[in-house]
C-alpha positions as CSV (number, residue, x, y, z in Angstrom):
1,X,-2.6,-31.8,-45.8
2,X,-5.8,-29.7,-46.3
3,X,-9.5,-29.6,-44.3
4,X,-12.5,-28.3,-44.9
5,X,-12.6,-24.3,-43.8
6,X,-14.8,-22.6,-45.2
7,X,-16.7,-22.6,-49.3
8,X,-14.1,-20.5,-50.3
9,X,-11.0,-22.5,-49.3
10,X,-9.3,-25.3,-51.1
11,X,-10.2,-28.9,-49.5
12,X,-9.2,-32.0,-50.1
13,X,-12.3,-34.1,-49.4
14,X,-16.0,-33.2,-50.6
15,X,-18.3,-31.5,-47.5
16,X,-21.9,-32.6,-47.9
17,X,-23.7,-30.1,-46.3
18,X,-27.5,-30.9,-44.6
19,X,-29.0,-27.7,-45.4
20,X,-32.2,-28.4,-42.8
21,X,-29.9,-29.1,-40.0
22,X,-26.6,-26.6,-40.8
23,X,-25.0,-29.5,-39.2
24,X,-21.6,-30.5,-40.6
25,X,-21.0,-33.8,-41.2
26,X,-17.2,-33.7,-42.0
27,X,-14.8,-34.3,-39.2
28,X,-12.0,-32.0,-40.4
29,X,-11.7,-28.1,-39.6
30,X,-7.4,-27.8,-39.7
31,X,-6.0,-26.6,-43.2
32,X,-1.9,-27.0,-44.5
33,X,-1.5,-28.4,-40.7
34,X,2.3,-28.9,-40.7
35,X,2.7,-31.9,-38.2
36,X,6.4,-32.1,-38.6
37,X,6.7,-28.9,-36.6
38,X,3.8,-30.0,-34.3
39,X,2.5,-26.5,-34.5
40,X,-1.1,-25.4,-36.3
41,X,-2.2,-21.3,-36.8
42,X,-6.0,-20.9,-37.3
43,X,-6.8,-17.5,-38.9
44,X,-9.7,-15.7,-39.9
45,X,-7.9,-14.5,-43.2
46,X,-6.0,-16.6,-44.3
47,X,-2.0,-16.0,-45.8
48,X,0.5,-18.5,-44.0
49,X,-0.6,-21.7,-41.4
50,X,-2.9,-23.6,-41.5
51,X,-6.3,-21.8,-41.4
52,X,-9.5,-22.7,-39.8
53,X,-11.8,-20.3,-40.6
54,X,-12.8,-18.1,-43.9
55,X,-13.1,-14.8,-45.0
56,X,-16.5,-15.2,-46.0
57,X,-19.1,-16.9,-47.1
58,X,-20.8,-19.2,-44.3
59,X,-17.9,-20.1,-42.7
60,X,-17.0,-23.6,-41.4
61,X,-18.8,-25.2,-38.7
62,X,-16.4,-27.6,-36.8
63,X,-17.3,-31.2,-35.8
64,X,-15.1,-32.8,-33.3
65,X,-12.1,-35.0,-35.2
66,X,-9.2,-34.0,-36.0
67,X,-6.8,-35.2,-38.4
68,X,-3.2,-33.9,-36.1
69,X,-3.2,-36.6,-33.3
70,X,0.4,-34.8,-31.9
71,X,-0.5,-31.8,-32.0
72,X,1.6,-29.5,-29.6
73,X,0.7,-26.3,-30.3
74,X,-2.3,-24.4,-31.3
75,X,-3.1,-20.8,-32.4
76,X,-6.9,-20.4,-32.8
77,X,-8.1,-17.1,-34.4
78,X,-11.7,-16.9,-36.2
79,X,-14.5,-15.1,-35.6
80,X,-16.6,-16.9,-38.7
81,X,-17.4,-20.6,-37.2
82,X,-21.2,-20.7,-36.3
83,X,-22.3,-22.8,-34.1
84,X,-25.6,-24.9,-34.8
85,X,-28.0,-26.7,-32.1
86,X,-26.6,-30.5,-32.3
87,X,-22.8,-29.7,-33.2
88,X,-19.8,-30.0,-31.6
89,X,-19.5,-28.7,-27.9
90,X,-16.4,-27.3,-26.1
91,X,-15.4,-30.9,-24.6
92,X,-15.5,-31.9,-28.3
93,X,-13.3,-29.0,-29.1
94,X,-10.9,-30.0,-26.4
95,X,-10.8,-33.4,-26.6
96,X,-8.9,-33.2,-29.8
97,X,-6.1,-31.6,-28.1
98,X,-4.9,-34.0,-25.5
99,X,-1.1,-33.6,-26.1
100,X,-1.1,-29.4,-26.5
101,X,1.3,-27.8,-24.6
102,X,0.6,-24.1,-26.2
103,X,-2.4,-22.9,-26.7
104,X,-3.1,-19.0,-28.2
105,X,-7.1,-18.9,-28.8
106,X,-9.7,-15.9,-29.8
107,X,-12.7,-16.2,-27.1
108,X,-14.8,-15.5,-29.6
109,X,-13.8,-18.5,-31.4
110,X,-14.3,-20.4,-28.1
111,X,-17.9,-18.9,-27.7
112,X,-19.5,-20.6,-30.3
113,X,-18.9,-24.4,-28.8
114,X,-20.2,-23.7,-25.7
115,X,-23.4,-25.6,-25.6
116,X,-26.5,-24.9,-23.6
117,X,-25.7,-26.6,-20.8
118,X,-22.2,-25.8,-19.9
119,X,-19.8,-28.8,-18.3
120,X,-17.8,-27.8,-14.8
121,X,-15.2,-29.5,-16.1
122,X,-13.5,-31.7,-18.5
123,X,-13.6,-35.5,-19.0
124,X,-10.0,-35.5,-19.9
125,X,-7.7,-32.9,-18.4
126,X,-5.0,-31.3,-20.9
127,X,-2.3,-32.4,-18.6
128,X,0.7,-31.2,-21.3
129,X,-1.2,-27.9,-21.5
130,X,1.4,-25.5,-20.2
131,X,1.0,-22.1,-21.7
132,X,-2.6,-20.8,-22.2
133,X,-3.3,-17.4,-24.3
134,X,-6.8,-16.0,-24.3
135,X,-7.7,-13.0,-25.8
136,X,-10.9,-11.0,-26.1
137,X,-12.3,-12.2,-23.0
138,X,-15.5,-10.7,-21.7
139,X,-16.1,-11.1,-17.9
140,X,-19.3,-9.6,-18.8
141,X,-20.8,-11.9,-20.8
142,X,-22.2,-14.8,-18.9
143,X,-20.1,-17.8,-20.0
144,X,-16.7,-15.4,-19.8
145,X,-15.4,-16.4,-16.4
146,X,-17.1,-20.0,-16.3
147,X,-15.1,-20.9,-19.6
148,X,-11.6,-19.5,-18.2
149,X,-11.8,-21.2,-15.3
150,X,-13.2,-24.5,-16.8
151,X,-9.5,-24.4,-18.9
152,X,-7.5,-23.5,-15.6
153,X,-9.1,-26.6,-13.8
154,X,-8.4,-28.9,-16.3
155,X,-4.7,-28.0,-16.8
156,X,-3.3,-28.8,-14.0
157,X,0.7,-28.2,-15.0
158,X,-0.5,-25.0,-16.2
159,X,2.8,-22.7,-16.4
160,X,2.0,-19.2,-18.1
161,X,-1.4,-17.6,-18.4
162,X,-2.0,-14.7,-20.3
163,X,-4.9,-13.0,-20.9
164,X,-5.8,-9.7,-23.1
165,X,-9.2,-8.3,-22.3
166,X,-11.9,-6.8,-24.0
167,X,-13.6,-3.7,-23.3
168,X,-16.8,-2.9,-25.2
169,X,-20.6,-1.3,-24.1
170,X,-22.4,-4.3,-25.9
171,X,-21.6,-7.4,-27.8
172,X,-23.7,-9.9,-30.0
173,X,-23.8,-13.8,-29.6
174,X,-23.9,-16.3,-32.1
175,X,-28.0,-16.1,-32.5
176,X,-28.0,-11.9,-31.9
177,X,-29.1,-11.6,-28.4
178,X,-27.8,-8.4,-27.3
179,X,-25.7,-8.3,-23.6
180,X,-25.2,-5.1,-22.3
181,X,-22.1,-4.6,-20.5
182,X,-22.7,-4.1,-16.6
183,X,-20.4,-2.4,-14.3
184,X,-18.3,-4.8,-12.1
185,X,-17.1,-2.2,-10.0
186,X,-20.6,-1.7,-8.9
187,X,-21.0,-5.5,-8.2
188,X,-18.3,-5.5,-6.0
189,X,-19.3,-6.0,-2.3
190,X,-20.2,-3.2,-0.3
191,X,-17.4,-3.2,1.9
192,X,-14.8,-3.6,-0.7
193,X,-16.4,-0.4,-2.9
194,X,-16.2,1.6,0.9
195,X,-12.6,0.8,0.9
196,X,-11.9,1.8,-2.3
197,X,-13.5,5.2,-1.9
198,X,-11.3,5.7,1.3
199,X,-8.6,5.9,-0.5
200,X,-9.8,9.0,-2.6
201,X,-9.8,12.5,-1.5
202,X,-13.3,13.6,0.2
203,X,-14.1,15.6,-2.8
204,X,-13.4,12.8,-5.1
205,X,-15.6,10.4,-3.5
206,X,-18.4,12.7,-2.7
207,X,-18.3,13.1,-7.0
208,X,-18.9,9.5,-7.6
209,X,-22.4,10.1,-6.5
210,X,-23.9,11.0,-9.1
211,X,-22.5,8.2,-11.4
212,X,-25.8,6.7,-10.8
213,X,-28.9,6.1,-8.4
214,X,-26.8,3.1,-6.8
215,X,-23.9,5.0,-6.5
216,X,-25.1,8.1,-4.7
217,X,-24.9,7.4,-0.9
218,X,-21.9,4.6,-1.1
219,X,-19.7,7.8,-0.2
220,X,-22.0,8.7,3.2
221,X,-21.0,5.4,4.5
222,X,-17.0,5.0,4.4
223,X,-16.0,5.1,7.8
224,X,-12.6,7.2,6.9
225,X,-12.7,11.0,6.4
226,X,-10.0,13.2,5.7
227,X,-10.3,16.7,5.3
228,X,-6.8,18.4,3.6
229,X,-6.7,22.3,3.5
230,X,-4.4,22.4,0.8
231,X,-6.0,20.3,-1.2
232,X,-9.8,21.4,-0.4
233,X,-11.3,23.8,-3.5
234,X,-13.2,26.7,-3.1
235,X,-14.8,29.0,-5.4
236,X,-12.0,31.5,-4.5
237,X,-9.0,29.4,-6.3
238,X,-8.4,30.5,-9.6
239,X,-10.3,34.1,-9.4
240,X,-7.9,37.1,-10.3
241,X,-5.4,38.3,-8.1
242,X,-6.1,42.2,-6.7
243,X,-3.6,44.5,-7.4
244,X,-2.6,44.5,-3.7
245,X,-2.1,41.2,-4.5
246,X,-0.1,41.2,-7.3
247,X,2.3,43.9,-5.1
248,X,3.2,41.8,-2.0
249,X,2.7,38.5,-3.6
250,X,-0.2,36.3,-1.3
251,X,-3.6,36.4,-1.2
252,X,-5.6,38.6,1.0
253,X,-6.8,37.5,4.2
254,X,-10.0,37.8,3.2
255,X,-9.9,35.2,0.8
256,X,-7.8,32.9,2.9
257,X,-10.8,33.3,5.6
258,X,-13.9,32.8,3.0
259,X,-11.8,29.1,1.8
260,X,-11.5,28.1,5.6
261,X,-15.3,28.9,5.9
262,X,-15.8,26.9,2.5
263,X,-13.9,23.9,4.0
264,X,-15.5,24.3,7.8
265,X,-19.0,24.5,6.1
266,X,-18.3,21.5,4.0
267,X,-17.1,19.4,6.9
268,X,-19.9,20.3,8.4
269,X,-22.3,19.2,5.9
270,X,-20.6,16.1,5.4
271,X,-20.7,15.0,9.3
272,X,-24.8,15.8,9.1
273,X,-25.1,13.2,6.4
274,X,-22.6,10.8,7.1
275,X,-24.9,7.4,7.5
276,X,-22.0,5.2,9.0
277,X,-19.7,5.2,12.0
278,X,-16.4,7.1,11.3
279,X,-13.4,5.3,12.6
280,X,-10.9,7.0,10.8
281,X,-10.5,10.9,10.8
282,X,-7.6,13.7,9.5
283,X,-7.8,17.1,9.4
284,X,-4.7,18.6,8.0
285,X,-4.8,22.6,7.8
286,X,-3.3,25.9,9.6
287,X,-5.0,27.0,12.2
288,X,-3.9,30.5,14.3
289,X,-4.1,29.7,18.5
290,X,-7.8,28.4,19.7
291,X,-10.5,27.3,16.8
292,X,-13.7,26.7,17.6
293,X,-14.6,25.3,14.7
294,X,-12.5,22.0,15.2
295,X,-13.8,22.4,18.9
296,X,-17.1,21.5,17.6
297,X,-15.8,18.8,15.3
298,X,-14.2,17.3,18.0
299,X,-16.9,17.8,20.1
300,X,-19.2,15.8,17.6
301,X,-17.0,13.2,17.2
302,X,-16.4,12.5,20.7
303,X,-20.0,12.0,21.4
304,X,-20.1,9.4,18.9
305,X,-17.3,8.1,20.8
306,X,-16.4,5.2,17.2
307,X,-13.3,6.7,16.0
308,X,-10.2,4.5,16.5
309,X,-7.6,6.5,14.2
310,X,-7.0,10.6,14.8
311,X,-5.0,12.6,13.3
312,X,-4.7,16.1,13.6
313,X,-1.8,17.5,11.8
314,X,-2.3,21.4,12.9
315,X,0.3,24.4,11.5
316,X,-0.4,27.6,14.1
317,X,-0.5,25.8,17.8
318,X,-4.0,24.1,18.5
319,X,-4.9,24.1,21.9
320,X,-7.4,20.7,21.8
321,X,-10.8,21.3,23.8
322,X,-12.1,19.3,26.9
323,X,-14.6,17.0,24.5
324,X,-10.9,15.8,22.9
325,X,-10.3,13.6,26.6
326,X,-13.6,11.9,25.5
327,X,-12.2,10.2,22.7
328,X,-11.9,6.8,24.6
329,X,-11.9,4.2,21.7
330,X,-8.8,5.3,20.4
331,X,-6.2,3.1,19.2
332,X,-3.5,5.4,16.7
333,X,-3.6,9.3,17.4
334,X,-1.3,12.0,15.5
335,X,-0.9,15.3,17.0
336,X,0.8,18.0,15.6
337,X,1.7,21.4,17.4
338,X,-1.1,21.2,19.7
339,X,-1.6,22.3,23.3
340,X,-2.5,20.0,25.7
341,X,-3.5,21.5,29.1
342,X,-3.8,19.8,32.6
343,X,-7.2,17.8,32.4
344,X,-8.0,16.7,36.1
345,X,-10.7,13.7,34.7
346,X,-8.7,12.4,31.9
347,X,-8.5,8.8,32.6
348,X,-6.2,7.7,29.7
349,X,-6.8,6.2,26.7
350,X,-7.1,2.5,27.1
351,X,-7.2,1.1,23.8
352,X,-4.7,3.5,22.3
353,X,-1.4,1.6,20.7
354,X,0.0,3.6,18.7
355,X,0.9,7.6,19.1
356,X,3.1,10.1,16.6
357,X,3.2,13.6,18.9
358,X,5.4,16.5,17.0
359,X,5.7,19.5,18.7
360,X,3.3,19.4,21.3
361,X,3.1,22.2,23.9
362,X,2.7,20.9,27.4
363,X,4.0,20.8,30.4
364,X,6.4,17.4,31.8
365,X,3.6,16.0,33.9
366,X,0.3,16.4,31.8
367,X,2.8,14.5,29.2
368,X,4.1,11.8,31.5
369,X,0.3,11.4,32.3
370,X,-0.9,11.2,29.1
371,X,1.8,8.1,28.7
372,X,0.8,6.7,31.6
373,X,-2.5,6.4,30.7
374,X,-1.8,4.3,27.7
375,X,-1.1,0.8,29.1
376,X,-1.5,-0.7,25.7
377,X,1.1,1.8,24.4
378,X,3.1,-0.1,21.5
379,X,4.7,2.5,19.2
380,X,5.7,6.0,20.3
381,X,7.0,8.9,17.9
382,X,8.0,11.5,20.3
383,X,9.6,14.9,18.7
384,X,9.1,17.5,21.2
385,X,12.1,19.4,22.9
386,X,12.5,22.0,25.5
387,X,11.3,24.7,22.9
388,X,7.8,23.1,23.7
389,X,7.7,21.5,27.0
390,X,7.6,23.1,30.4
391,X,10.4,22.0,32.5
392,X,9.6,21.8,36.0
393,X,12.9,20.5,37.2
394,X,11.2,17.2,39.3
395,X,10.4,14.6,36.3
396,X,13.7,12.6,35.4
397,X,14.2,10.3,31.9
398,X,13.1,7.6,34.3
399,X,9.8,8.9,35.0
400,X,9.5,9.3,30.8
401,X,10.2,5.9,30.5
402,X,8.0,4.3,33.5
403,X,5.0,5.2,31.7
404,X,6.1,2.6,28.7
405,X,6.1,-0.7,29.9
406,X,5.2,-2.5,26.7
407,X,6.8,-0.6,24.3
408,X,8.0,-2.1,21.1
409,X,8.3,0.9,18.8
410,X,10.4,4.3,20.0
411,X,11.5,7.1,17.6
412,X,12.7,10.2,19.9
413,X,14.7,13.3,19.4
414,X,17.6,13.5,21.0
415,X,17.0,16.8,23.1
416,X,13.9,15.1,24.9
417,X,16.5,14.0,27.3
418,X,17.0,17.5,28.4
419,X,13.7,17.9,29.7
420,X,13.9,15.5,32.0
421,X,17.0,16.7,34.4
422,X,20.1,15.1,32.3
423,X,21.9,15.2,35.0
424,X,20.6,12.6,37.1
425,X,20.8,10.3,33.9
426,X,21.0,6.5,35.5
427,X,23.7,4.1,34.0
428,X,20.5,2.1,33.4
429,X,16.6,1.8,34.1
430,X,15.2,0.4,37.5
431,X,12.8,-1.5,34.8
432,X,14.2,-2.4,31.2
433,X,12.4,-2.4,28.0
434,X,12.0,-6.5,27.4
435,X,10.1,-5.5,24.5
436,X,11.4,-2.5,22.8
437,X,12.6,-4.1,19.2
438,X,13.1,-0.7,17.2
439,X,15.5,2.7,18.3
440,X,15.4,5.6,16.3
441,X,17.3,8.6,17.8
442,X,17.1,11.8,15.6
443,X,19.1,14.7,15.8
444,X,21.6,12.3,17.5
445,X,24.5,15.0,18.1
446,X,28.1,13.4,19.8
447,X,29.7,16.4,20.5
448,X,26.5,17.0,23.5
449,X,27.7,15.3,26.5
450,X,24.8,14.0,27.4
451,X,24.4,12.6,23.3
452,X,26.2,9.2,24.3
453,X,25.3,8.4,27.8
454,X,21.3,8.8,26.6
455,X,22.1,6.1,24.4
456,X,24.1,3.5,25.8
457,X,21.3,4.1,28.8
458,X,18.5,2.6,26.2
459,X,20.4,-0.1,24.7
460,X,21.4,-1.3,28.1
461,X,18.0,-1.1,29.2
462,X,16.6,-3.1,25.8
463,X,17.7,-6.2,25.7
464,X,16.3,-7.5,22.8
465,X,16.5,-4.3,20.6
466,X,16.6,-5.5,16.8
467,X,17.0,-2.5,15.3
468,X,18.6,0.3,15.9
469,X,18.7,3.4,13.9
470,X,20.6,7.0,14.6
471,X,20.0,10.0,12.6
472,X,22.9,12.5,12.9
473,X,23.3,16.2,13.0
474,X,26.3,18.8,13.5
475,X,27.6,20.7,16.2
476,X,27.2,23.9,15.1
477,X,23.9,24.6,16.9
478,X,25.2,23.7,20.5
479,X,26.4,26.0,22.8
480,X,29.5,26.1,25.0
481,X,28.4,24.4,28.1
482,X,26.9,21.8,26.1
483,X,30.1,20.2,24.2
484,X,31.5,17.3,26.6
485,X,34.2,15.5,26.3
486,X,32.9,11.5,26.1
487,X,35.1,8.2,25.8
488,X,34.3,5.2,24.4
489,X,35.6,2.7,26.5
490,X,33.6,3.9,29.2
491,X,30.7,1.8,27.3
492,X,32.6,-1.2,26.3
493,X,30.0,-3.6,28.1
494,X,26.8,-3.2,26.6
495,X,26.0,-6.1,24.5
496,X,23.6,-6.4,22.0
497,X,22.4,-9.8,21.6
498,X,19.2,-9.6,19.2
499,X,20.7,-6.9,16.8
500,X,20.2,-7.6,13.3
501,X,20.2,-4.2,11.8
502,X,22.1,-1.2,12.2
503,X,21.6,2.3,10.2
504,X,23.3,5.5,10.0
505,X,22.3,8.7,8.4
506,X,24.5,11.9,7.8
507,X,27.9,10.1,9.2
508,X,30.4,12.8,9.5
509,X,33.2,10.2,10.5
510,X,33.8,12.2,13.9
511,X,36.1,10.3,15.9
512,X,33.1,9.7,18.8
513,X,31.0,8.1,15.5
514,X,33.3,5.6,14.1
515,X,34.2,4.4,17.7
516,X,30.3,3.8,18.4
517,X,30.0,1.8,14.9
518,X,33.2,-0.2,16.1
519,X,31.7,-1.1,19.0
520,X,28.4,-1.8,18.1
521,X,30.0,-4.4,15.5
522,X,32.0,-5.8,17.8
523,X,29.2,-6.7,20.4
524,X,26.3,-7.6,17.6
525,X,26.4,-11.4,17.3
526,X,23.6,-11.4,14.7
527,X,23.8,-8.4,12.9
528,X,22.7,-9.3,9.1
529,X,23.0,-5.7,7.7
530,X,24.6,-2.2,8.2
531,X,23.8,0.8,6.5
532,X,26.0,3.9,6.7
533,X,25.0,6.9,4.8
534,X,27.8,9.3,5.1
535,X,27.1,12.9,5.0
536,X,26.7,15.3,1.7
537,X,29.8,17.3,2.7
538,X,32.0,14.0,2.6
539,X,34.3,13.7,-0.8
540,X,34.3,10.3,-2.7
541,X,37.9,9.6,-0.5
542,X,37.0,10.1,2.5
543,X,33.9,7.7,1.6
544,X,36.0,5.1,0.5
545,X,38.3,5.7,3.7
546,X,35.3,5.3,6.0
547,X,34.4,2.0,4.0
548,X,38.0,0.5,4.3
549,X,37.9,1.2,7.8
550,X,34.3,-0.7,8.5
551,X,35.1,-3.4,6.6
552,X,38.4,-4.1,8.4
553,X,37.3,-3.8,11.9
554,X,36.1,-6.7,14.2
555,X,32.3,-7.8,13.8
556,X,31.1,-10.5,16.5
557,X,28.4,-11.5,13.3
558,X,29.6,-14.1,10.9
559,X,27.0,-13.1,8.4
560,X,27.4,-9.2,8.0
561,X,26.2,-6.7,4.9
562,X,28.0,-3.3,5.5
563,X,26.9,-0.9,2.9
564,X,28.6,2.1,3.4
């Protein structure tokens, strides 16, 4: 079977031709369709299918019949059919395919049925239409999207969508108007461009100001700001290394000091111009004892009292100034080796739900105060020690725990306990945690005597912990009055009733250790998973032992994952 393509292609009928109008007047456009396969390739070039579209000459233009009633699948590739005023449209175009089920098509060739007034949608849908291939799409030009979607609509079993985009500065229609290409990342809305630029380095998004005059103050109005020594450039990085230098190997102190002017004096510049209230603010950088420079960041920011998320990740014991108690709208603060000194007005931080303190130099009660003076308090990462609190020999663990009513989210070191007199440890706390769901314990140590009755005291007291998870460590670092002698039947009755994960790290298989997994499988109704990673300086046997052993033992959970 054969159809009129093009001047240059064989046909098998005669195309008259009304030179006034360019309309068409044939109703055929397929070539060597091969209905026995139900399956039709339109080319621009010819060689193999059928084609629908010359290489040169005037092309074909393409009324609306067709001569393949079952056709099932389509490939349309030409860039050489014009479209005339008074031709087919795009409904006529798809109106001959109501039984495809695959359809690969050029949006190019696409372009040129689209009429002047452009339908929403289909008067018949291509219900068998399953796989749709477009390529060459343009967003930017102004019938890209509208024809896309006008396909999707009207296939409603649509299975597989694929589409191959086209990048280009400008493109011509049919009749040579020229479209320049326009930025969509600039017609984004305003708030989803700040986001974006939140999630670039300072310097980065400073830079995209001068991509053009729209661009150049959507950076002063993000309302996160991080500031990252390590990461901040100066005009120092890259110069020459002195020959002092060179001989012990760092860079001289007076270079260090002119980069932390450098980033000081671009903070500052940046919090003069910022247009928009900051909510969100990081410094990460060393810092040696008292700084006034972050005092007066601090001080700036707390009398524009909008930030909700703090972090200060300091290397070189920051001792935070009295503007930092000001900071009332808080909800997540990070605080890394700081000071924190006895504040007599500090009247908490209402809003604050979330707080990650690391090292933080203080004494029990200005610590147990600033708990207390979170009632909202959710999650709670608490890595301090005796190293860096001052034990005053008054404030028990139950004091510590008081202070979080509504606690869902605890990560602790282990050796917080002894800061708190270990030995008045209670069996269990006047006041238990109903809503504590996640334990981590790091540093978790079983040969400490205290290591086992601090925990079985926290998963008595939360009874509807859902996870619990123990990071372990060896005994090499204790001392002699610290190793205890601890029996596991003495903790037979806890019961854990909601837990449906368990996870081990560095599992030594110490006798105390697989008792405690034992246990905790045997009083876990509902445990779905448990995760034991044994310890690097455990051989592939003993491995295989430890997962013999686990897999064995009795689990109260029917429907139990042990992954050793």
């Amino acid at each position: 079977m054969s159809a009129v393509c093009g001047p240059h292609l064989q046909t098998s009928a005669e195309e008259e031709v009304d030179q006034t109008s360019a309309v068409c007047k044939k109703k055929t456009v397929l070539a060597a369709a091969r209905e026995e396969d139900g399956g039709v390739t339109a080319a621009g070039k010819g060689g193999g299918g059928a084609t629908a579209a010359g290489k040169g000459g005037g092309g074909a233009t393409v009324a609306g019949g067709w001569s393949c009633p079952s056709l099932k699948r389509l490939t349309l590739r030409s860039r050489n059919i014009f479209y005339t005023r008074g031709g087919p449209t795009v409904v006529d175009l798809f109106k001959c395919l109501s039984q495809i089920e695959y359809l690969s098509v050029w949006f190019d060739t696409v372009e040129f049925f689209i009429p002047s007034i452009f339908p929403k949608e289909l008067p018949t849908t291509l219900v068998h239409l399953k796989c749709l291939q477009m390529e060459g799409l343009f967003f930017t030009f102004k019938y890209g999207l509208p024809i896309l979607l006008l396909m999707i609509k009207s296939s409603p079993n649509l299975e597989k969508l694929e589409l191959v985009m086209e990048e280009a500065d400008c493109f011509a229609t049919a009749n040579n108007n020229i479209l320049i290409k326009m930025d969509r990342i600039s017609r984004l809305p305003i708030g989803i461009i700040e986001t974006i630029l939140c999630f670039l380095p300072i310097q980065d998004a400073a830079r995209t100001s001068i991509l053009s005059r729209e661009w150049r103050y959507h950076w002063l109005k993000i309302p996160k700001l991080a500031f990252v020594e390590d990461t901040f450039e100066a005009s120092t990085d890259g110069a020459e290394l002195s020959v002092l230098e060179q001989t012990f190997d760092k860079p001289s102190e007076r270079k260090v000091f002119t980069k932390r002017c450098k980033l000081f004096n671009a903070i500052y510049q940046v919090l003069l111009i910022h247009e928009a209230l900051i909510h969100d603010f990081a410094l990460i950088m060393d810092v040696d004892g008292s700084c006034v420079e972050i005092d007066h960041i601090i001080r700036h920011l707390s009398k524009k009292d909008t930030v909700k998320i703090l972090k200060l990740d300091l290397n070189g014991t920051y001792k935070l100034p009295l503007s930092f108690f000001s900071l009332h709208q808080l909800t997540d603060l990070y605080l890394n080796d700081c000071v924190l000194d006895h504040h007599p007005t500090f009247n908490g931080f209402g809003s604050l739900t979330t707080l990650h303190v690391e090292l933080l130099w203080a004494c029990e009660k200005m610590l147990l105060r600033l708990l207390s003076g979170c009632p909202l308090l959710k999650r709670l990462t608490l890595y301090c020690d005796a190293a860096t609190l001052y034990d005053n020999n008054d404030s028990t663990i139950v004091d510590l725990f008081k202070c979080l009513p509504v606690i869902e989210h605890l990560s602790l070191w282990f050796y917080i306990v002894m800061c708190f007199v270990p030995e008045r440890l209670p069996k269990e706390l006047p006041t238990p945690l109903v809503h504590l769901k996640y334990l981590c314990m790091e540093d978790m140590c079983f040969s400490h005597k205290y290591s086992l009755p601090f925990l079985v005291l926290l998963i008595r007291s939360s009874p509807n912990l859902e996870k619990l998870r123990l990071e372990i460590i060896g005994e090499n670092w204790l001392n002699g009055y610290e190793f205890g002698t601890l029996i596991i039947e003495d903790y037979s009755d806890i019961v854990l009733e909601h837990l449906n994960e368990l996870e081990i790290l560095q599992f030594s298989n110490g006798e105390i250790e697989m008792d405690l997994v034992k246990l905790i499988l045997a009083k876990s109704p509902v445990l779905k998973k448990a995760r034991i990673f044994v310890s690097d300086t455990l051989g592939k046997d003993e491995e295989l032992h430890i997962s013999k052993i686990l897999l064995s033992s009795p689990c109260a959970s029917p429907m139990r994952k042990i992954i050793v």
